[in-house]
Structure formats: structure tokens, C-alpha cells
N, C-alpha and C positions, 0 to 999 in steps of 0.2 A: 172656284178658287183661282186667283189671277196668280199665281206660283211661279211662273216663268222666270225667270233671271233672277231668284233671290238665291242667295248662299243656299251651299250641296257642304252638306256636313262629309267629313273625311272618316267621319267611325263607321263606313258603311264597309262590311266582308262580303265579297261574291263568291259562293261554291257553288254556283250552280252547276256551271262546267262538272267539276265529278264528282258532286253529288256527296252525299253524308256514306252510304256503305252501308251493310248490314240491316237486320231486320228490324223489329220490336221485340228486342231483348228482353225477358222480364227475368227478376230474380226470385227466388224461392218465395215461399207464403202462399200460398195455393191460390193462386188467382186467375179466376176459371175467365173464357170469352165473357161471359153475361157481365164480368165486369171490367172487362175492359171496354167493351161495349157503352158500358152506364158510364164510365171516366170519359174515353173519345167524346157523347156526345156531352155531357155537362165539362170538360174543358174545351169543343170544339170553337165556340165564339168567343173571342175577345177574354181568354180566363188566363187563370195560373197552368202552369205547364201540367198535361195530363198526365204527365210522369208522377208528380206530385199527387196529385187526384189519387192513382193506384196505389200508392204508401199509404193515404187514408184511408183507403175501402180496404186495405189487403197486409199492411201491417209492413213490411218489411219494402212493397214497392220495386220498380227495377233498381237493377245494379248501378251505381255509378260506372260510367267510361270516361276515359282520358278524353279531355277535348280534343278536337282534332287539331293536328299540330301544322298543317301545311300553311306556306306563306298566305297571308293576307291579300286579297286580290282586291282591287276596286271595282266598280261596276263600268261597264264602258261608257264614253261619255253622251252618245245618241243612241244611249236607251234610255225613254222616256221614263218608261214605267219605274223604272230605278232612277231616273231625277228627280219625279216626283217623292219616292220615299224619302232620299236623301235631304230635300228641301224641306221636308217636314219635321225629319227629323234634327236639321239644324236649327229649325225653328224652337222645338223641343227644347234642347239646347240653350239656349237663350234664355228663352221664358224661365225656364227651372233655374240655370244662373244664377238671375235675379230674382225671382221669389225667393228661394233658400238664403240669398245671400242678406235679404232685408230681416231673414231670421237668424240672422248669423251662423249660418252654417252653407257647406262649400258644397256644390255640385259636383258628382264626379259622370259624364256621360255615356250613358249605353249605347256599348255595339250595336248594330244590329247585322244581322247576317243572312244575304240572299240567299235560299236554298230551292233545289226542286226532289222534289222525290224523301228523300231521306234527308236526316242530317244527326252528325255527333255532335252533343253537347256536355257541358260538365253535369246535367244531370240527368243523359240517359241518351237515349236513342231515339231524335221525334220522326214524326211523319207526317205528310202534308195532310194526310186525312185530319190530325189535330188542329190543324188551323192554326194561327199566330200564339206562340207562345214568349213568355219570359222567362231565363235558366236563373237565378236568385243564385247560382253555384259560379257561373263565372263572368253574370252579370250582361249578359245578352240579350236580348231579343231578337228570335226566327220567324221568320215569314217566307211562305211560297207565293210569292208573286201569283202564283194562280187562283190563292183561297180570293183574292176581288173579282176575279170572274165568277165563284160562287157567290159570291154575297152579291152580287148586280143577279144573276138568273138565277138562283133556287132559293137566296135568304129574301131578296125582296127589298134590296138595302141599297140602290144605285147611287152613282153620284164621286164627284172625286172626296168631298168632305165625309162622306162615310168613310172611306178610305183612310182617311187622316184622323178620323177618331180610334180605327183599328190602331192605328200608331201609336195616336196617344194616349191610351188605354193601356198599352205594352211597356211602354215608357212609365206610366204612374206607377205601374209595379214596381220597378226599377228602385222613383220615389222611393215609394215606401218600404223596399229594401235596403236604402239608405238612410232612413230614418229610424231603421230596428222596427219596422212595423212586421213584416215579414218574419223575423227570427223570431219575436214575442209569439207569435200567433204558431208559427211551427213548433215552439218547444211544448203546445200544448199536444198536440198528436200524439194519442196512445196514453193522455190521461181523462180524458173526455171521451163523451160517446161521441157515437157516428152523427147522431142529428145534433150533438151540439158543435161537433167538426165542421158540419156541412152552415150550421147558421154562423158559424164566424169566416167562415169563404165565401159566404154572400156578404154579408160588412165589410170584407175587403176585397170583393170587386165590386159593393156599392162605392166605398173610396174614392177606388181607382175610376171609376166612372166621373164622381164630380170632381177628383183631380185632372179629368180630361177637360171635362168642364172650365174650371181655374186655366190650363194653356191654352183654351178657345179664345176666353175673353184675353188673358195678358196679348194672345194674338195676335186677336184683331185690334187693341189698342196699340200695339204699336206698328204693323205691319197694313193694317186695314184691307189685307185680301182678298175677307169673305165675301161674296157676291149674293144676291136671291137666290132665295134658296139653298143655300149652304149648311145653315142653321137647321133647316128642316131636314134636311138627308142627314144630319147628325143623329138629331130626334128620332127619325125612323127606325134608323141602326140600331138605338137603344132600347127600342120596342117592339124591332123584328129578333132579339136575342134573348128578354127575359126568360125565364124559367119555363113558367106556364105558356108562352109562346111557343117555345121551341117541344114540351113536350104534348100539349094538343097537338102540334104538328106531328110529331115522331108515333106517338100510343095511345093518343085517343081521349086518355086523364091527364088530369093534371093533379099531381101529389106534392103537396108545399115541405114534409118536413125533407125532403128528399132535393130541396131545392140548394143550388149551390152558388149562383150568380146574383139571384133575385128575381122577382117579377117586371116584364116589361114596365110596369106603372111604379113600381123603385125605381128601374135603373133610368128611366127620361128623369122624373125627378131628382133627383142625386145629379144627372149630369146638367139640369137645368140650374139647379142651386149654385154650382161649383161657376155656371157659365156666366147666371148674373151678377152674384157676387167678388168674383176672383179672388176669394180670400179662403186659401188652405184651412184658415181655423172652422171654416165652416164644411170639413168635409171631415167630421170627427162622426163615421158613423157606428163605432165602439161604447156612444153612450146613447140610454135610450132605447124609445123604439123608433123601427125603424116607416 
């Protein structure tokens, strides 16, 4: 990606400095390691905040905490690794803008917030072990700058366009938290089963996949950054993450109704759909099969 000198969004928080505090808090509902375990690794790539996950499997989920209240920090400006996010994320920015805007409705931009180690959020206590998450409570996205050194040497995912689909992936939550997609699908929790809980958080991060899709192409149509090979470290990302990927790799089966993202061969699809087309209306994956 040729990223260099494009606009660095200003909604970027840095705590790395000290850090979020505190452990993995959980709140009552008997919710043993085995499933915290089962949440960490089915929200660990590109999902819904694993916080949320445990409310699913466990009923009650952790505690809400206060966001953290300290000033707002920028990220310094000769670090890379946080220009890059920033630039991506201004990109984000843009793109969603104007989509939303040709459908008459207004963008409002997500934070995101650099963290290492821990972090408070309005909806819980994450941890870098979770990977990049979205809070739907005060409308952020966290990331540890260190989960792209896993996703280059343990996911199998290199590249800086991998990278920028973990973004925009975290972003499309945002989306469709602003669209009331998010709130519809939460007020179903705890009246549906568990395998029907888990098939409608695969539709919405099948979504959120071809919504990344849609700010690929708006993109590259206006910015034409992308380089060889960019497009395919996207694809890859999307196929070193599905369901059945990640759990031949972790236990050996693969069990679908158990599945919460999708299958590698959804989620390239869904983000392929989303990439050639650029058109939101085609990333309705609530009807149908999928």
C-alpha cells in the first residue's frame, strides 16, 4: 500500500504508555476457563468484542466498567506503526462519509485506541490476547499494535493490507452499530439458543467482512493506493481466520454449529462480494443462505 503522506485521522487514543489496569474481570453467571477459552479463541480474529461473546455463552457476561477517563493522547508522530493505523483509519473515514451519506444518513467516526497489555473499555476489561476488538458501548475500537506481529508469524496473514482489513473489519462493526444492526441482533440474546446466537454472529461478521470489502474498492477508487498484491494479503487474512481454519488449527475438528465468524470460504466471499461491487445493499447477509 503506498500510505505514505495521506491524511492521519485525529480520532486515534494512545494508552499504551499506562496501559488499561486491571485483570479480566468477569461478572457473576458461572463462567468457568473452558469458556472463556471457547470466547478468547472465537472472538480472537477480527470479531465482536469477546466480552460480548461471554454474555452469550454465560448469560450475564462481565461487568460493565467505567471507560477510562484519562486525557486523550495522540500517538507520536515518527511512529510508523500508528501512522499507518491512523492513515487507514482516516481513510475509513471518508469512505463511510460518503457511502452513508448517498444513503442519506450521517456518519459519526470511531475512535480507535492504542493499547498494550490491557485496556478499560465501556464494555469490559480487554486483553491483547483478544485481538482487535469493537466496544458498541462507547463506540471504539482497540487494537495492540502487537496482534500484526501475530497475524504475520503464527496467523499466516502478512502484509501491510492485512493489516488494514483488521481495521476495516473493526470499523464495519462500528457501521453497523450505527445502523441499529448491532442493537437488533443483541436484544435477541437470551431469547434464542446458543446455536442460533452463534449463527447470527456469523452474519454479522459475514457483514462486517463484505463491508470491508465496500471501503476496499470505495478506496482504491479514489485513492488508488493498492499495489500487487494487496488484494491477495486481504484474501488471505480472510481465509487464514474462518471458523474451520482456526479450529483444525487449535483441536483437530472442525464443529460448524459451534461456529461464530464463518468459514474461511464465507468470509473471502463476503469480502470479495463487498470488494467488487461497492454497494452496502449487497452485503445483506440476514437474508437467505448464506
Amino acid at each position: 500500500m503506498k500510505w505514505e503522506g495521506q491524511r492521519r485521522s485525529d480520532n486515534v487514543e494512545d494508552r499504551r504508555a499506562g496501559g488499561g489496569g486491571g485483570g479480566f474481570r468477569l461478572g457473576g453467571g458461572g463462567i468457568g476457563i473452558g469458556t472463556i477459552v471457547i470466547a478468547l479463541v472465537a472472538g480472537w480474529i477480527f470479531g465482536i468484542n469477546p466480552l460480548t461473546l461471554l454474555g452469550m455463552f454465560g448469560g450475564a457476561g462481565p461487568a460493565p466498567v467505567a471507560e477510562q477517563r484519562a486525557p486523550a493522547q495522540a500517538p507520536p508522530a515518527n511512529d510508523a506503526a500508528a501512522a499507518f493505523v491512523s492513515t487507514v483509519l482516516a481513510d475509513t473515514e471518508d469512505v463511510w462519509t460518503a457511502v452513508l451519506r448517498r444513503g442519506n444518513a450521517q456518519y459519526q467516526p470511531a475512535r480507535l485506541v492504542l493499547f498494550r497489555g490491557a485496556v478499560r473499555s465501556a464494555c469490559g476489561t480487554g486483553q491483547s490476547a483478544m485481538g482487535p476488538f469493537y466496544c458498541p458501548g462507547d463506540g471504539k475500537v482497540y487494537i495492540d499494535l502487537g496482534f500484526f506481529d501475530t497475524l504475520r508469524s503464527r496467523m499466516g496473514a502478512p502484509g501491510d493490507f492485512a493489516q488494514a482489513y483488521v481495521i476495516a473489519h473493526e470499523v464495519a462493526h462500528h457501521v453497523q452499530n450505527q445502523l441499529g444492526i448491532t442493537g437488533k441482533v443483541d436484544a435477541l440474546r437470551g431469547r434464542v439458543s446458543e446455536v442460533q446466537m452463534n449463527q447470527l454472529s456469523v452474519r454479522v461478521e459475514l457483514q462486517a467482512d463484505c463491508m470491508s470489502g465496500v471501503w476496499a474498492h470505495h478506496s482504491q477508487k479514489g485513492k488508488g493506493w493498492l499495489e500487487q498484491g494487496d488484494i491477495e494479503e486481504g484474501l488471505n487474512a480472510a481465509a487464514q481466520i474462518g471458523d474451520d481454519t482456526l479450529q483444525r488449527r487449535t483441536q483437530g475438528t472442525v464443529v460448524p454449529e459451534s461456529f461464530t465468524h464463518g468459514s474461511s470460504a464465507q468470509r473471502v466471499s463476503w469480502f470479495k462480494r463487498g470488494l467488487q461491487s461497492g454497494n452496502l445493499g449487497q452485503c445483506d447477509t440476514f437474508e437467505g443462505r448464506l
